[in-house]
PADOGU-638433 format. One line per 8 residues: number of its first residue (from 1); for each residue x, y, z of C-alpha. Coordinates in nm, 3 decimals. Each point is the difference from the previous one (the first is absolute). Example, Ala and Ser with C-alpha at 12.3 -4.5 7.8 and 13.67 -1.06 7.14 Angstrom:
BEGIN
1	1.230/-0.450/0.780; 0.137/0.344/-0.066
END
This chain:
BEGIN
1	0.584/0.573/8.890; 0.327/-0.118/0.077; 0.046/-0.368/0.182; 0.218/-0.235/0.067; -0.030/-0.348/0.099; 0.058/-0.128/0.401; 0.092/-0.340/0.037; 0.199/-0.199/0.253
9	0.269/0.169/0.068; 0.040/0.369/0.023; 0.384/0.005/-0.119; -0.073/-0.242/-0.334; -0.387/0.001/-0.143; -0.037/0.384/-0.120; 0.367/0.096/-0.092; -0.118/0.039/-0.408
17	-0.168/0.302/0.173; 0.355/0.200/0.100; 0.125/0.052/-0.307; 0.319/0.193/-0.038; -0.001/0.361/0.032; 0.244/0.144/-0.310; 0.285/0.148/0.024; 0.091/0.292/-0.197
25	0.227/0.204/-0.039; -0.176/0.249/-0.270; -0.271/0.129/0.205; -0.010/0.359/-0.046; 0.128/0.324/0.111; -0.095/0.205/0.342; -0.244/0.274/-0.097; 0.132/0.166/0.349
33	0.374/0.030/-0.106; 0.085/-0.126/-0.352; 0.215/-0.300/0.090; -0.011/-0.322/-0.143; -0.104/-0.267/0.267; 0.170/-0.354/0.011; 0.316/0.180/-0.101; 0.310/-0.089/0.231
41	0.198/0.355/-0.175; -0.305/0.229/0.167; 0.000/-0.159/0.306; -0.156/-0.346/-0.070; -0.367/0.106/0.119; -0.204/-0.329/-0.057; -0.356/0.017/-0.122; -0.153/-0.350/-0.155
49	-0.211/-0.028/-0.294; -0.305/-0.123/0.274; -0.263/-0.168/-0.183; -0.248/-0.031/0.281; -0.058/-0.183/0.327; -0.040/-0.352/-0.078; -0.290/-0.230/0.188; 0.190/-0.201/0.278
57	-0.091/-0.397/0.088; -0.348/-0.026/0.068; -0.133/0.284/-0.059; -0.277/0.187/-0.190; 0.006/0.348/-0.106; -0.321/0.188/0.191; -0.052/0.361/-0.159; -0.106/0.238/0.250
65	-0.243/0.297/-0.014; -0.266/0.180/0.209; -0.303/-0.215/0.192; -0.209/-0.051/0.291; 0.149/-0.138/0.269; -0.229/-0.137/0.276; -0.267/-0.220/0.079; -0.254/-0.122/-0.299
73	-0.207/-0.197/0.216; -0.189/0.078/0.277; 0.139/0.097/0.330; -0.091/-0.365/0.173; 0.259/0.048/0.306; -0.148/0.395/0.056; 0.402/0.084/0.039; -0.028/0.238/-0.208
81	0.416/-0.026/-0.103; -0.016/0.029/-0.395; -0.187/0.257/-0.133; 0.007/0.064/-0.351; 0.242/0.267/-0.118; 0.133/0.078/-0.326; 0.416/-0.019/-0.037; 0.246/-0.056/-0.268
89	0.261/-0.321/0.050; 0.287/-0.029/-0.248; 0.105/-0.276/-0.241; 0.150/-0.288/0.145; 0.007/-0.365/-0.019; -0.082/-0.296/0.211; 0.009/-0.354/0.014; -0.252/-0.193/-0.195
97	-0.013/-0.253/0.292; 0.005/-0.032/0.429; 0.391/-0.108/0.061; -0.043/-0.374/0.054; 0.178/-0.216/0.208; 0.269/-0.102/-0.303; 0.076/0.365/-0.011; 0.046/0.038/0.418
105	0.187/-0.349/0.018; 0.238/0.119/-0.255; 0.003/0.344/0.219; 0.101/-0.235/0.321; 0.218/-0.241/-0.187; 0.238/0.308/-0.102; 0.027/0.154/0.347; 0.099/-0.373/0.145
113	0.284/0.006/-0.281; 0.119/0.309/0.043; -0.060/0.078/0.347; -0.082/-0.350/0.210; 0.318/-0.082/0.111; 0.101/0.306/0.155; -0.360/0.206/0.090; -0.257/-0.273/-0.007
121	-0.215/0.231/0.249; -0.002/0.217/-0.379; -0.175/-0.348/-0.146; -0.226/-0.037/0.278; -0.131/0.380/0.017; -0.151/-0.085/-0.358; -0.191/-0.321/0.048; -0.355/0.030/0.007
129	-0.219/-0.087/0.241; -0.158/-0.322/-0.104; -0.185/-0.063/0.311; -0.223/0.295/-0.127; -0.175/-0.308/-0.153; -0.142/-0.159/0.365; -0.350/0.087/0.095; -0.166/-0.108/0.299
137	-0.267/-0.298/-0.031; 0.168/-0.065/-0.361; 0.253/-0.253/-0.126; 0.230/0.170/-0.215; 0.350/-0.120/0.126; 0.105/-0.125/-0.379; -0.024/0.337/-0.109; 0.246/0.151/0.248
145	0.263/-0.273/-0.088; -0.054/0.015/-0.367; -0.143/0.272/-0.150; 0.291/0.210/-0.017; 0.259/-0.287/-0.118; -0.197/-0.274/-0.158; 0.024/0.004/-0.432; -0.350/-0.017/0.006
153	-0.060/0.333/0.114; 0.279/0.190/-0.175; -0.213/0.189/-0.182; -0.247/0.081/0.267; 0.060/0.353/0.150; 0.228/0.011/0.334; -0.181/0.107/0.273; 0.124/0.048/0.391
161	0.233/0.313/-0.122; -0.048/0.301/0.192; 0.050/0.321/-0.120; 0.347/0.037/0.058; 0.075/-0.325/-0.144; -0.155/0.121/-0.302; 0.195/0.329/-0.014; 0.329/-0.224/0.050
169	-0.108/-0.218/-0.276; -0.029/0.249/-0.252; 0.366/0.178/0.063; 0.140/-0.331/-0.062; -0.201/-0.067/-0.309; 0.161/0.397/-0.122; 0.322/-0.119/0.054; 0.000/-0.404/-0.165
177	-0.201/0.199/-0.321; 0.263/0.305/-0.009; 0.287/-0.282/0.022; -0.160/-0.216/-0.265; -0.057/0.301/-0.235; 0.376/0.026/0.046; 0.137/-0.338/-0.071; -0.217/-0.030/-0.328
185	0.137/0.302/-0.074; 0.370/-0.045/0.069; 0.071/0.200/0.245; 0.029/-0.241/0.274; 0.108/-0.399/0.007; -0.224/-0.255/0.209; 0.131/-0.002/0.315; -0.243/-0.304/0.221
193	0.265/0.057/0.291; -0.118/0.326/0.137; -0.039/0.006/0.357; 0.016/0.240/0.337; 0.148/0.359/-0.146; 0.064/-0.133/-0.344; -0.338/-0.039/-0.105; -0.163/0.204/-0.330
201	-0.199/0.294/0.101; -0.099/0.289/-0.232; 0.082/0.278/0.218; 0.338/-0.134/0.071; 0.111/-0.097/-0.372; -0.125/0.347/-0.106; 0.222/0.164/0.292; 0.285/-0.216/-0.167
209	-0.035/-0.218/0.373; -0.022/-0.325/-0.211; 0.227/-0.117/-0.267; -0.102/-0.340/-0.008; 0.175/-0.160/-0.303; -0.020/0.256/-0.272; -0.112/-0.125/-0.336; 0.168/0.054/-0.335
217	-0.239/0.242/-0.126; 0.014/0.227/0.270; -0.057/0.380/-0.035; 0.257/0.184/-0.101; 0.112/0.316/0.206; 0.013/0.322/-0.249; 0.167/0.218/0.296; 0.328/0.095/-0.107
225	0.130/-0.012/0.338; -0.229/-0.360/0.088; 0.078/-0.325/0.057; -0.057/-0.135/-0.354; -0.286/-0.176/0.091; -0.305/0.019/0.295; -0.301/-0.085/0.075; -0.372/0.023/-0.128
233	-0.189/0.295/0.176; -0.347/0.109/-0.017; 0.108/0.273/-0.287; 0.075/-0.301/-0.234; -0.374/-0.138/-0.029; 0.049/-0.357/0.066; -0.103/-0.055/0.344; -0.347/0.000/0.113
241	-0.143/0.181/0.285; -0.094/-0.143/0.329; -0.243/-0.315/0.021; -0.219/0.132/0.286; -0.359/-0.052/0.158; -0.270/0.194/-0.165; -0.189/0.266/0.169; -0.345/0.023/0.042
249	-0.098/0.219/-0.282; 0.234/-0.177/-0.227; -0.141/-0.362/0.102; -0.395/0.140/-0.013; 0.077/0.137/-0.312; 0.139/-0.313/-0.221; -0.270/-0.203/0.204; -0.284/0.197/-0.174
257	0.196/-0.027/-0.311; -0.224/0.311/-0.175; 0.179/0.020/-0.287; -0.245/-0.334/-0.127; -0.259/0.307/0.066; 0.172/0.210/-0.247; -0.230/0.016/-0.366; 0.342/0.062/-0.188
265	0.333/-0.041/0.148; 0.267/0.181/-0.116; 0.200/-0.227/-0.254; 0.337/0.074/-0.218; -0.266/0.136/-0.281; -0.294/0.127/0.196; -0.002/0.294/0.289; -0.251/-0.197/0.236
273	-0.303/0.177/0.204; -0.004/0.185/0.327; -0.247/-0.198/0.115; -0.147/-0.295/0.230; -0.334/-0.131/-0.051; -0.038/-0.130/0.309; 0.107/-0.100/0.331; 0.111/-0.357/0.145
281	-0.130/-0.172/0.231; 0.257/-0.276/-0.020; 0.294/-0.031/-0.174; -0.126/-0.209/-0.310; -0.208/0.268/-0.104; -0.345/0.250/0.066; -0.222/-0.325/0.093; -0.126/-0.117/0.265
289	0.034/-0.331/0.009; 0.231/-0.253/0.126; -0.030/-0.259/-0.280; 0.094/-0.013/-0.339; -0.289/0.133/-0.213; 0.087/-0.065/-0.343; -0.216/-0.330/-0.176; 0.295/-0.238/-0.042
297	0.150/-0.285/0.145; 0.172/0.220/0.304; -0.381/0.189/0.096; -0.048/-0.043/0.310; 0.322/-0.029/0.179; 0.109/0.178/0.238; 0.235/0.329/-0.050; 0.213/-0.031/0.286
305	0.108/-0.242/0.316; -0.245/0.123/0.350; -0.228/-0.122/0.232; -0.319/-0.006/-0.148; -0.161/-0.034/0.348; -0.008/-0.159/0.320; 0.158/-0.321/-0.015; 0.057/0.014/-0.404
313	0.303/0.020/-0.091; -0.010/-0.154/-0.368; -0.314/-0.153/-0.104; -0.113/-0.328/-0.014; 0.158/-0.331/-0.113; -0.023/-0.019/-0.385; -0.092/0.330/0.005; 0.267/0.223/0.167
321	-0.079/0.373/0.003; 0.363/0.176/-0.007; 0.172/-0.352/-0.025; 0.229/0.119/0.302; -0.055/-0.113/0.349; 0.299/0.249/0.174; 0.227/0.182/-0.221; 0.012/-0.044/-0.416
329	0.302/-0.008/-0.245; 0.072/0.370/-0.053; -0.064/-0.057/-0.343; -0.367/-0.091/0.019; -0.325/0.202/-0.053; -0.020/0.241/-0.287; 0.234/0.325/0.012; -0.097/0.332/-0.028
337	0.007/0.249/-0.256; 0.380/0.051/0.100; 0.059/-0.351/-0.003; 0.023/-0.002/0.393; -0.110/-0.349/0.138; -0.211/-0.047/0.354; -0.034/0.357/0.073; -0.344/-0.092/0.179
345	0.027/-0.337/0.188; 0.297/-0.261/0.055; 0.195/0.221/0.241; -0.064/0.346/0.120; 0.373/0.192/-0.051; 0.207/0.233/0.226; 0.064/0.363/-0.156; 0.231/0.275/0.076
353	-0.291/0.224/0.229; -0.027/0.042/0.328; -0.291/-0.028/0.122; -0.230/0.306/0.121; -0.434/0.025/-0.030; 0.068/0.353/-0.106; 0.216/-0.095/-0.310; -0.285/0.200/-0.234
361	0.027/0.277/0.169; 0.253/0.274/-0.084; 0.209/-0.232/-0.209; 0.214/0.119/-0.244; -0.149/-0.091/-0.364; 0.290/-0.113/-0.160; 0.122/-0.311/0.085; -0.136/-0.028/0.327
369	0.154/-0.232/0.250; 0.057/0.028/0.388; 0.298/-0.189/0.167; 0.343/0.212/-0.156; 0.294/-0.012/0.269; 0.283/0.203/-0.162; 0.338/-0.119/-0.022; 0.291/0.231/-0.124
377	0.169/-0.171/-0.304; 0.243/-0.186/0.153; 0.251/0.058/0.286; 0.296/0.170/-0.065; 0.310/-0.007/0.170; 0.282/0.251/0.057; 0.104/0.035/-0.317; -0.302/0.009/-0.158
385	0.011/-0.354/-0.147; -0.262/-0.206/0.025; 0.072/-0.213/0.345; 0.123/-0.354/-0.039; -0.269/-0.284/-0.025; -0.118/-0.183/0.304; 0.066/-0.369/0.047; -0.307/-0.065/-0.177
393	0.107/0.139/-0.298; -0.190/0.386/0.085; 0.049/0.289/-0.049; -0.087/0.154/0.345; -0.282/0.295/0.003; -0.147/0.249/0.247; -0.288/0.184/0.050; -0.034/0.395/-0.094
401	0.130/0.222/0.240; -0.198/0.294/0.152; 0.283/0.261/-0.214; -0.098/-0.214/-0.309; -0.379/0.041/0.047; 0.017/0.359/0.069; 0.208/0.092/-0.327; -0.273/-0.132/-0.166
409	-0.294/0.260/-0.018; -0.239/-0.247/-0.150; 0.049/-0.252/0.191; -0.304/-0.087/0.233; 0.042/-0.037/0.359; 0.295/0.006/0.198; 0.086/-0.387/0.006; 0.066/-0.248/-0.249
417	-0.223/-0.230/0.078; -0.332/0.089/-0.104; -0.216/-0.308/0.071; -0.237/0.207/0.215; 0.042/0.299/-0.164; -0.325/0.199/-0.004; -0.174/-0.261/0.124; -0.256/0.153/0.198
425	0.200/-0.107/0.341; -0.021/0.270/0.308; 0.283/-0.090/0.320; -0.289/0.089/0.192; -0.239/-0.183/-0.079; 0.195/-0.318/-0.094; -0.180/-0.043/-0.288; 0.200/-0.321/-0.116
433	0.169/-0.130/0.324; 0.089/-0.312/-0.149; -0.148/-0.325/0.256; -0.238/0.219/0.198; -0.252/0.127/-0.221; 0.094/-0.106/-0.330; 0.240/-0.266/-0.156; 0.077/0.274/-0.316
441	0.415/0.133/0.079; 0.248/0.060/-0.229; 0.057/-0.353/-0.068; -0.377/-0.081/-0.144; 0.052/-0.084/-0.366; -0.257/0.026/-0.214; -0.078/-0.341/-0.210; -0.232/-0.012/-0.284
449	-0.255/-0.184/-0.211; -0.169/-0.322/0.113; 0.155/-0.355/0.106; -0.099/-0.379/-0.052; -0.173/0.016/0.375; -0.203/0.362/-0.133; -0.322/0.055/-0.106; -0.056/0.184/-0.340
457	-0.051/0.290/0.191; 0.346/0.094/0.049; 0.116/-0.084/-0.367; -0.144/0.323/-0.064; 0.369/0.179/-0.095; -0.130/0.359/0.219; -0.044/-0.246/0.345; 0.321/0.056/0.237
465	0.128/-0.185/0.318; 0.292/0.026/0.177; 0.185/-0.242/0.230; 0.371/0.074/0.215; 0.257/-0.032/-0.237; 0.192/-0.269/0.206; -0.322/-0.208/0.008; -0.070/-0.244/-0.316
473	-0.252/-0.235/-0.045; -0.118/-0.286/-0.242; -0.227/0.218/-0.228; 0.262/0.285/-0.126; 0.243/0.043/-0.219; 0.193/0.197/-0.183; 0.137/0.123/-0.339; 0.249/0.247/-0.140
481	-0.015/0.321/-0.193; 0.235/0.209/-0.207; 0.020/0.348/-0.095; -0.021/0.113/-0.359; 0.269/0.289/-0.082; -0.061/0.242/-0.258; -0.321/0.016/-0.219; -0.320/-0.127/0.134
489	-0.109/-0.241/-0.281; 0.092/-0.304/-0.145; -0.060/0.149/-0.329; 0.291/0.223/-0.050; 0.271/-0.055/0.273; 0.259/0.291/-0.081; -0.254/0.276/-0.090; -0.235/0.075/0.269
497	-0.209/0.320/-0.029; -0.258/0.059/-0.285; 0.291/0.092/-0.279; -0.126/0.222/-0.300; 0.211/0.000/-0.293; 0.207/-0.303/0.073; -0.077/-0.221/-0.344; 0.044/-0.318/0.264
505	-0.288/0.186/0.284; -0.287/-0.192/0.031; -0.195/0.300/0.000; 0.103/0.052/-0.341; -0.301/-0.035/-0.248; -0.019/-0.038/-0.369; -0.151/0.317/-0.172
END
């Protein structure tokens, strides 16, 4: 398992992790045509000696495979929304902790730099809601002044983000990671005075939008005809993917953390065992219980932060039960078989989904999700260049057209939004008209696992709720996934596939 270790700030704990991608310029010849690549006489087509995707701040490497995705507890609520179903989900990672408020104030503390002066309504949009902390008949005004900014909660998860927030949250965190990966590599100077239009994104550097101030080791341009040097792209292996909300089968997945069910995981020497001996209830395992089981000085303790019942929320002085009266350090409790903290209790998260009853039903089996709004890649203008950045820095986007859709045989449906695709909806008999007899639209996002204010009910990872997506509230959270390119396992990153005769194949077996 790969990991790498979150810490205060997203732009300095966790840069050991993006180490430098090589560059070569012996890597081979094309098997299509013969030419050399790298090789400025033939043309100058670059191909880098790509050792693998490297682990990016904060996260942990979860390996995916097939399961059973639904409910493992009983059906208490009779809504009957999460049957079980077998699907596949692919490799990815995800952070090892909820984003605390360090990680959000840093998130707020850039856009005031870099846009306050000029588009504070920018600043503003992001804030969270900290009033989400007032309840009637209780005195909790401290926590609405303080929770988000006070040192003493830094490392207590932010709450009061709605789902939006969330998604904006993780596009910046893309960008600050993809710029950082290029300083320490250098390609790009630090540059603190971005602001408005001049700011670092990753689509815009990569469309050669952003120059910035170029570094001394910047890449060097093999084209005959090019500029001398350009810019890092996607081809060249250094930049990570997009930092993004989980979905639902993704999140449920790592939660269960199975592969602490597995009687011989695969290993650099051994093939490991297609098998699961049994199924979680909660994340920390196949039991049943809610404390700590093993005789030593930590039996008895609670596994997670919740609401043990009616009026307890952490024990008994001298004796506290979770040792958290609201939220807990995102650190705390034992992690999962991933290494995933608080995936039952502390704060229930948002994911990617939206939310339907009928998400079992008819779903597709690999990587299921529900909530994909196409956009084409990026706007182009006349000329076919990529158009200008916005005066935030954007490049500016669109939405498929109905020409685009209909080029595309396999494309399902005729829009590109697909929220309520399939969902079981009729126009005639208004099956989900939104504020008349049902609160589920297009905008109900689906947030999982179970909060400080929960009972242990819902840290069960199959149990699903859903909320509007411009809605937050003082029990949920967030945190941040990553895709994993190429091969599936953390074992061997460049050869996915089961590879016979390769000496190096860790299906290779001494005779």
């Amino acid at each position: 398992m790969k990991r790498s270790l979150i810490g205060v700030s997203l732009l300095c704990i966790g840069a050991a992790t993006l180490l430098s991608s090589c560059q070569s310029n012996n890597v081979g010849v094309s098997n299509a045509t013969g030419w050399d690549y790298n090789d400025p006489r033939l043309g100058g087509f670059d191909v880098p000696n790509y050792p693998g995707q490297q682990t990016g701040p904060g996260l942990t490497f979860v390996e995916g495979g097939r399961f059973t995705m639904g409910q493992t507890e009983e059906d208490l609520t009779m809504e009957r929304n999460n049957q079980p179903r077998t699907v596949s989900v692919s490799s990815f990672y995800m952070d090892e902790t909820e984003v605390a408020n360090v990680h959000y104030r840093e998130y707020l503390y850039w856009l005031s730099r870099s846009y306050g002066a000029d588009y504070p309504a920018v600043v503003v949009k992001a804030l969270p809601d900290t009033t989400v902390w007032r309840r009637s008949l209780s005195y909790n005004e401290p926590l609405v002044k303080i929770y988000l900014r006070h040192a003493s909660y830094g490392q207590y998860p932010v709450v009061g983000v709605n789902w939006y927030q969330a998604n904006e949250f993780c596009k910046w965190r893309s960008d600050r990671v993809n710029e950082y990966i290029l300083i320490k590599n250098g390609f790009l100077k630090r540059n603190p005075n971005q602001v408005n239009e001049e700011v670092f994104t990753t689509e815009g550097y990569s469309a050669g939008q952003y120059l910035g101030n170029p570094g001394r080791g910047q890449k060097r341009d093999l084209d005959p005809n090019g500029a001398g040097k350009r810019n890092i792209t996607m081809s060249d292996g250094y930049l990570l993917p997009e930092y993004r909300l989980p979905t639902e089968a993704e999140w449920e997945y790592a939660a269960l953390g199975l592969i602490g069910n597995n009687p011989e995981p695969a290993t650099k020497r051994r093939r490991g065992e297609e098998v699961i001996t049994d199924r979680n209830i909660y994340p920390w395992g196949n039991a049943t219980d809610i404390r700590y089981g093993l005789r030593n000085s930590y039996q008895g303790e609670f596994l997670a932060n919740f609401r043990r019942g009616k009026g307890d929320m952490m024990g008994v002085a001298g004796g506290l039960n979770d040792n958290a009266d609201i939220t807990a350090p995102v650190r705390s409790y034992q992690p999962n078989a991933y290494g995933l903290y608080n995936m039952a209790g502390n704060v229930s998260e948002w994911v990617f989904d939206t939310y339907r009853p009928n998400s079992s039903e008819d779903v597709n089996d690999f990587n299921p999700a529900r909530g994909n709004v196409y956009d084409a890649q990026a706007r182009v203008a006349e000329d076919f260049s990529v158009e200008e950045r916005d005066s935030l820095g954007n490049i500016p986007r669109r939405g498929m057209t109905a020409e685009e859709l209909t080029a595309r045989e396999q494309f399902d449906g005729n829009s590109p939004d697909l929220r309520d695709y399939m969902d079981g909806d009729s126009a005639s008999l208004y099956t989900y008209n939104y504020g008349n007899n049902t609160l589920i639209s297009n905008e109900a996002k689906v947030y999982k696992g179970a909060s400080w204010n929960d009972r242990a009910y819902w840290m069960s990872p199959g149990t699903r709720r859903f909320m509007q997506g411009r809605q937050s509230s003082a029990m949920i959270g967030f945190r941040c996934a990553v895709n994993r390119m190429g091969s599936p396992d953390g074992v061997n990153s460049n050869r996915p596939g089961n590879s016979f005769g390769r000496p190096s194949s860790r299906n290779t077996r001494r005779r």
